[in-house]
Legacy VTK file of the C-alpha trace (Angstrom):
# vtk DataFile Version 3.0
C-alpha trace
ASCII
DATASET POLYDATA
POINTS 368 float
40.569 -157.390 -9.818
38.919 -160.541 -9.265
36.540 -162.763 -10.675
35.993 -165.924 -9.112
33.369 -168.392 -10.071
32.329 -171.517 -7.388
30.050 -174.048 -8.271
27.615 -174.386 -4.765
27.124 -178.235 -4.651
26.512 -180.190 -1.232
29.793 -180.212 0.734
30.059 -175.905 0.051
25.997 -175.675 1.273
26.940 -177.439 4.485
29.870 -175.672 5.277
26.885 -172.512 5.254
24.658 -174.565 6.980
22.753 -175.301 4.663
21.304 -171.369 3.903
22.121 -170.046 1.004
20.051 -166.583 1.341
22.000 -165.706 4.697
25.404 -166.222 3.062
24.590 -163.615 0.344
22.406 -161.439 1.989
23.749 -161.256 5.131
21.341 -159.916 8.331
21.884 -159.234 11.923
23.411 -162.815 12.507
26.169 -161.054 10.425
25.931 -157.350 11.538
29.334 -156.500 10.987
29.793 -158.122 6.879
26.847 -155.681 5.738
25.769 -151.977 7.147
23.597 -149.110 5.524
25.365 -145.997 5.178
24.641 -144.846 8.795
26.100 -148.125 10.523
22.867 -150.208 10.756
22.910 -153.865 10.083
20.622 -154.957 7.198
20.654 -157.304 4.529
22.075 -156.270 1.066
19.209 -155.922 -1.676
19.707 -158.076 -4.635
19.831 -156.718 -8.139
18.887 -158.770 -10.904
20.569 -159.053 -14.266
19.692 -161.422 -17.421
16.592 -161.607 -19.634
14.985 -164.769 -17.899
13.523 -162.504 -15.102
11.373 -160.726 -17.115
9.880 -164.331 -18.186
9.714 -165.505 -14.892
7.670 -162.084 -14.135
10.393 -161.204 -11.091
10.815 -157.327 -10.325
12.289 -158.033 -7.003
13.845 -161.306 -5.116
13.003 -162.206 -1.626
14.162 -164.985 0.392
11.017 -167.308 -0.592
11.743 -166.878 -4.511
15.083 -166.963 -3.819
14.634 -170.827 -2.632
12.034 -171.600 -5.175
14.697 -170.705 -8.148
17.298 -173.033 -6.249
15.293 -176.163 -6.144
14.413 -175.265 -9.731
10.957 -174.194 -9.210
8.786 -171.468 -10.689
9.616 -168.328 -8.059
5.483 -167.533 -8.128
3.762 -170.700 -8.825
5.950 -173.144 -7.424
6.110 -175.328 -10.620
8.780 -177.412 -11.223
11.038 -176.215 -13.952
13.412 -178.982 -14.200
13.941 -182.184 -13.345
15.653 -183.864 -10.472
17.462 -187.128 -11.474
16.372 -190.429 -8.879
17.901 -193.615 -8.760
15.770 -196.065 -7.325
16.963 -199.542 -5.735
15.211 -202.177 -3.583
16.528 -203.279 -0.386
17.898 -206.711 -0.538
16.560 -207.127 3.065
12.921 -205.209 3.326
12.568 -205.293 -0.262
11.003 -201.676 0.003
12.368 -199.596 -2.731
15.012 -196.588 -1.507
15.280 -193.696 -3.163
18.971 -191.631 -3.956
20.168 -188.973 -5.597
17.767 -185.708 -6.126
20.585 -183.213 -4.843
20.302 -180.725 -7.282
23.260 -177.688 -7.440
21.011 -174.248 -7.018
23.611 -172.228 -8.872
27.315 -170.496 -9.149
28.379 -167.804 -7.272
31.232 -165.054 -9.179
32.841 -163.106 -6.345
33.803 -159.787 -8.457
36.015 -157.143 -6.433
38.283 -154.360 -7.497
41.304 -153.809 -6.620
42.459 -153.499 -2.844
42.965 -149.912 -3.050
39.900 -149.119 -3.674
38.066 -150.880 -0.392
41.160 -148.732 1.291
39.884 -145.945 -0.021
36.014 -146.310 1.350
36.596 -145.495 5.251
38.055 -142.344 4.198
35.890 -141.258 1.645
33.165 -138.572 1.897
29.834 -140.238 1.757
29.035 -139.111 -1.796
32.440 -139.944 -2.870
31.715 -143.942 -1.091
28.283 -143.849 -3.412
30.358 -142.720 -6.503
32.649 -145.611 -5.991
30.393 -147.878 -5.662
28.084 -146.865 -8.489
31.467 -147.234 -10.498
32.201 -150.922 -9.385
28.013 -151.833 -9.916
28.507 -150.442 -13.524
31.614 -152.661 -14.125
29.660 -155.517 -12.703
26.731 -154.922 -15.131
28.306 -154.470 -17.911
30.197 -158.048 -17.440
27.601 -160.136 -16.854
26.109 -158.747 -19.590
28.648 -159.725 -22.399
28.926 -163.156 -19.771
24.732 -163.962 -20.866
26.069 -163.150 -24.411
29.047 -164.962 -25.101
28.884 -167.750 -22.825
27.660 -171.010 -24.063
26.059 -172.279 -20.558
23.173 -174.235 -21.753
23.230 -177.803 -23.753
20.015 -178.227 -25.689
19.695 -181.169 -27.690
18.770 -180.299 -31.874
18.623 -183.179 -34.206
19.643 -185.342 -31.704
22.461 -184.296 -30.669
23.473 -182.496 -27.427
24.741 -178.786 -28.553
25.899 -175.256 -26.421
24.212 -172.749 -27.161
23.568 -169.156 -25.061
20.459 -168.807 -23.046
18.394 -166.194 -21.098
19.857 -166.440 -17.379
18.953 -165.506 -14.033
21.834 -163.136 -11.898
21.404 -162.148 -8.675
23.555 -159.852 -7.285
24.453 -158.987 -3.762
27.278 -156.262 -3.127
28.784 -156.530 0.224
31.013 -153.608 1.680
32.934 -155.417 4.511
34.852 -158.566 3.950
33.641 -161.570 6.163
34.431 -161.973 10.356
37.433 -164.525 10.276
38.896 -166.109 13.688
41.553 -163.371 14.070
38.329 -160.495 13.987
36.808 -162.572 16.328
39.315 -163.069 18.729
39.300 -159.205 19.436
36.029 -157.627 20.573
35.141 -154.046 18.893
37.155 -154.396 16.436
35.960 -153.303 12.822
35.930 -155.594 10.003
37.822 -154.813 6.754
36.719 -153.109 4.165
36.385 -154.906 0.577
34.181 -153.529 -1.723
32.275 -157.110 -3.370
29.706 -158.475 -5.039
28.167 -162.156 -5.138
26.841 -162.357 -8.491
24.636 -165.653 -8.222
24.357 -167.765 -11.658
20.928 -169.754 -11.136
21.315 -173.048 -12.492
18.107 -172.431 -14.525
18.430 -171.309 -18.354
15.871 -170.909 -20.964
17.222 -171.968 -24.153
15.321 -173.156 -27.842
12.514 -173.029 -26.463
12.514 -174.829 -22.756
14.186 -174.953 -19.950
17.614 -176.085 -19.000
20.109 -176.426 -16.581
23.171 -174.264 -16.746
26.849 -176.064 -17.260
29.364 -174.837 -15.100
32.481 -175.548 -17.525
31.716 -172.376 -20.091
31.696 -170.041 -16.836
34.744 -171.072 -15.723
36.206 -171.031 -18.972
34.925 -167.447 -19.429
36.889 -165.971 -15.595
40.007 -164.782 -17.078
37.654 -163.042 -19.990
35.061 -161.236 -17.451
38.070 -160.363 -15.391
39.486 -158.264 -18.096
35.900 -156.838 -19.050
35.525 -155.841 -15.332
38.987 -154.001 -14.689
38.934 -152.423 -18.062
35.154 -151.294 -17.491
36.161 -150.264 -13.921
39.155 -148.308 -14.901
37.100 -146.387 -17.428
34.825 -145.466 -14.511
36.884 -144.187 -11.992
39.064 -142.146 -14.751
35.363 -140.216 -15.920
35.357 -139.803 -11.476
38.395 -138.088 -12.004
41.166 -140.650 -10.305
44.500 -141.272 -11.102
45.241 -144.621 -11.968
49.312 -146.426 -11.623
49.475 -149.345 -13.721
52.264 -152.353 -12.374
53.538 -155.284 -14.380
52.542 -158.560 -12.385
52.351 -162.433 -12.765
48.933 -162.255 -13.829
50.026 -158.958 -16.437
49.697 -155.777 -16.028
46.996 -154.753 -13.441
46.376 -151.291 -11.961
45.539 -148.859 -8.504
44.547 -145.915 -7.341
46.994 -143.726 -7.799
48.005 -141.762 -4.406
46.954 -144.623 -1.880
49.751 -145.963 0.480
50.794 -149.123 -0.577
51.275 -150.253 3.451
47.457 -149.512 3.680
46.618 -152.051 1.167
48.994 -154.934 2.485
47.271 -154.503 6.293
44.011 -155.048 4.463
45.526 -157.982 2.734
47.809 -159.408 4.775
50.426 -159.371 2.651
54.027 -160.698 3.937
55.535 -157.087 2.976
53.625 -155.838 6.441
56.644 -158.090 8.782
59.603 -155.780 9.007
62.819 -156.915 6.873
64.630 -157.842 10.052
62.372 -159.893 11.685
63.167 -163.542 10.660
60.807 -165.666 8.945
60.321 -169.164 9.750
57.907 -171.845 11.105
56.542 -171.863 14.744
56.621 -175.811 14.107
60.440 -175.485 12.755
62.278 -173.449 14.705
65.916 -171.978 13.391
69.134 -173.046 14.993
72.929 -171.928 13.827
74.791 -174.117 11.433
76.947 -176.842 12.895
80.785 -176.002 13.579
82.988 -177.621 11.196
86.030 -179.794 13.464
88.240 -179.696 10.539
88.557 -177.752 7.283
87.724 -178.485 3.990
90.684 -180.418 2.230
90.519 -178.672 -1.274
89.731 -179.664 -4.235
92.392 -180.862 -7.000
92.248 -180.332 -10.115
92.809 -183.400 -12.457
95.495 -182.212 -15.911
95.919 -185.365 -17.755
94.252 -186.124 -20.923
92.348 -188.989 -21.840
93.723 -191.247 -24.929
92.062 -191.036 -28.156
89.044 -193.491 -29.005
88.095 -194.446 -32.730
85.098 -195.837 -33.579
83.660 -197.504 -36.963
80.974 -199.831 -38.219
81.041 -203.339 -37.860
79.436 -205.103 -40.912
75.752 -206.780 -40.160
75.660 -210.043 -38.648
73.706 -212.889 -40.651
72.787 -216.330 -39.915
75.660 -218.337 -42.445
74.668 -218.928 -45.979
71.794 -216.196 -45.838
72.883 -213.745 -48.688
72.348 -209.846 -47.840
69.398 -208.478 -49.032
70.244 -206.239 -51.833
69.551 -202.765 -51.376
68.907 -199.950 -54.597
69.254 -195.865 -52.768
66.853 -193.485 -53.900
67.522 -191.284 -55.700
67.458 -188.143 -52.980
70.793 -186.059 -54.531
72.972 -187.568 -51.439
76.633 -188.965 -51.829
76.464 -191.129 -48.899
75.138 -194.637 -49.078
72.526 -195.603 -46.374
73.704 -198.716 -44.348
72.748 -202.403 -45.472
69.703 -203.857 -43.629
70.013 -206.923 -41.797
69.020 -210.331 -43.131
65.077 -211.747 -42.217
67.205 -214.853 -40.690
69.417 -212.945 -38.184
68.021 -214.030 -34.568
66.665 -212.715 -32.459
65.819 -210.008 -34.407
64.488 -212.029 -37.248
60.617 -210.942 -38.529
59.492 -214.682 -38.562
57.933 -215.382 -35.101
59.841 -218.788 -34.901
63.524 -217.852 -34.078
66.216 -219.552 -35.976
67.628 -222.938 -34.346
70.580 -222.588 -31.859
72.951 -224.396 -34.169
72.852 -221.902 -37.033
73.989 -218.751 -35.178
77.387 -217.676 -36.042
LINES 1 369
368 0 1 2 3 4 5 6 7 8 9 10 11 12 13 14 15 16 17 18 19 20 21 22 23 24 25 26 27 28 29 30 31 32 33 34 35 36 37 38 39 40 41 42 43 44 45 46 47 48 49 50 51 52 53 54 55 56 57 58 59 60 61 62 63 64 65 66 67 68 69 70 71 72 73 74 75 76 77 78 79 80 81 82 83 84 85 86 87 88 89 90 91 92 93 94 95 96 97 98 99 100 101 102 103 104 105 106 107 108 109 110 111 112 113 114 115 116 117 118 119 120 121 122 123 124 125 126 127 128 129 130 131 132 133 134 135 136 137 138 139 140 141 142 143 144 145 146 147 148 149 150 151 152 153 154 155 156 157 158 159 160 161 162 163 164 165 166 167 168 169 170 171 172 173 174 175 176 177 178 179 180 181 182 183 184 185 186 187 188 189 190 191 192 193 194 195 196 197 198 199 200 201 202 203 204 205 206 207 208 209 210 211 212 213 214 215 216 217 218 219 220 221 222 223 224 225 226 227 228 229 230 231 232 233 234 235 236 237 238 239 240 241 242 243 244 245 246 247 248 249 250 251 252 253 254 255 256 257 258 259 260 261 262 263 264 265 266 267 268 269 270 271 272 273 274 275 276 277 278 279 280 281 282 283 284 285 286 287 288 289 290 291 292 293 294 295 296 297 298 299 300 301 302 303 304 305 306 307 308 309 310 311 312 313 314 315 316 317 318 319 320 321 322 323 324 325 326 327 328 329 330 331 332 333 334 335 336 337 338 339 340 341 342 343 344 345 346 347 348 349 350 351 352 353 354 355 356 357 358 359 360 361 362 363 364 365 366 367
């Protein structure tokens, strides 16, 4: 199970060229990350969770509304929602006045997927039983988002002056995705299939409406909530597939104890992963940049090592009595009364240099 929330700010849009809508919905430019049932490319329909669409009047999302709610507009009137921060400056040279800044963050996207064994399971499948499985995973996914727009503090209204968190109504699309996405190594062979991975991109607007306006969405709170949502998911999911009537085998892990459909071949799921369990145990492992070579031979053997029996003498050890400056008498000194026999140690005199408390040490001539 995974839930994994990324904030989209300006160096993640231009590694997507800049459109949004095409990474989540996909389309023919992408033919083989999202197919209808009979093979045909499409693009996935968005389904839309939280309580700010019904404000916003939205029964649907289409790629115009979707860009209107990322530049923090109105998705039917076009009216600007929130505000874009400027920084103006003049030019030293022209003097005209340059503008910067205004690059506002359209949202966060949660990747939620189950476990690997299920996306094994999907090419294999009868279609009713791919539907069932994935009517199971879009339940999970509801439900979390859900108690996410609940519990989640994502919006920072100010009351009384002061800037506070506080829950809002949010704005979710969702796009579930079937394949996972063409890498170089899919590419580099023609006609072959893409992998399955059952997915959805649940898209966090960055548009809120909290005590009584509207608001930005903070990104800490949702990454703070992951490890929670994760747990809501698998748990929900688990539930799910046990009513579908699958077997479930739970394993103890680094991340605690996770689960998988029980009766799927574990080699199956580490080809989809590519996990390092897929090399064979007798092919060697190392790095095409490091290649192995045998250990040097040894000319001469190893003299060995003696062992040392003598014993060291013994060492005694005691106090030696506090050096003063001369004619400084020691500071007298009354114990508390704490119920110990043993008599703390004298403090040093105030004139003992250089560790007198004065800040002017004592003259040369006086030291013992």
């Amino acid at each position: 199970m995974v839930f994994v929330p990324r904030k989209f700010q300006a160096k993640v849009i231009a590694s997507i060229a800049g459109d949004l809508w095409r990474y989540l919905a996909g389309g023919r430019e992408q033919a083989d990350y999202y197919l209808k049932p009979d093979g045909t490319p499409c693009e996935a329909a968005a389904e839309l969770h939280g309580r700010l669409w019904a404000r916003l009047g939205i029964d649907r999302l289409d790629r115009a509304a979707f860009q209107r709610l990322a530049a923090g507009l109105h998705p039917l009137t076009g009216t600007r929602l929130i505000k874009v921060s400027h920084v103006t400056r003049v030019d030293p040279v022209t003097g005209a006045s340059i503008t910067h800044g205004g690059m506002r963050v359209p949202g966060i996207d949660c990747n939620l997927s189950p476990p690997k064994s299920v996306s094994a399971l999907l090419p294999f499948a009868t279609p009713a039983e791919r539907a069932a499985l994935e009517r199971a995973h879009q339940a999970a996914v509801q439900v979390t988002l859900k108690e996410l727009e609940a519990r989640v503090a994502a919006c920072r209204p100010t009351v009384n002056g002061e800037q506070v968190h506080a829950p809002g109504e949010l704005a979710i699309a969702v796009f579930t995705h079937h394949t996972s996405r063409p890498t170089s190594e899919t590419a580099a062979e023609p006609g072959r299939p893409p992998d399955p991975q059952l997915h959805s991109h649940a898209f966090i607007f960055n548009l809120a409406f909290c005590q009584g306006r509207f608001l930005a969405v903070d990104s800490r709170p949702v990454y703070r909530f992951a490890t929670t949502a994760e747990a809501i998911y698998a748990c929900q999911l688990a539930a799910e597939l046990q009513h579908l009537g699958y077997q479930l085998a739970w394993q103890q892990t680094r991340k605690g104890r996770t689960w998988e459909l029980a009766g799927v071949d574990r080699r199956l799921t580490d080809l989809l992963t590519g996990s390092p369990h897929t090399t064979p145990p007798s092919t060697p492992r190392r790095s095409p940049s490091r290649p192995t070579r045998p250990p040097p031979a040894c000319s001469t053997p190893p003299k060995p090592v003696r062992s040392w029996t003598g014993s060291w003498p013994a060492l005694t050890w005691s106090r030696s009595p506090p050096r003063t400056a001369p004619g400084t008498p020691p500071r007298s000194y009354s114990p508390k009364s704490s119920g110990s026999s043993r008599s703390p140690a004298p403090r040093r005199g105030p004139g003992w240099w250089p560790h007198a408390r004065s800040c002017s040490p004592a003259p040369p001539s006086s030291l013992p």
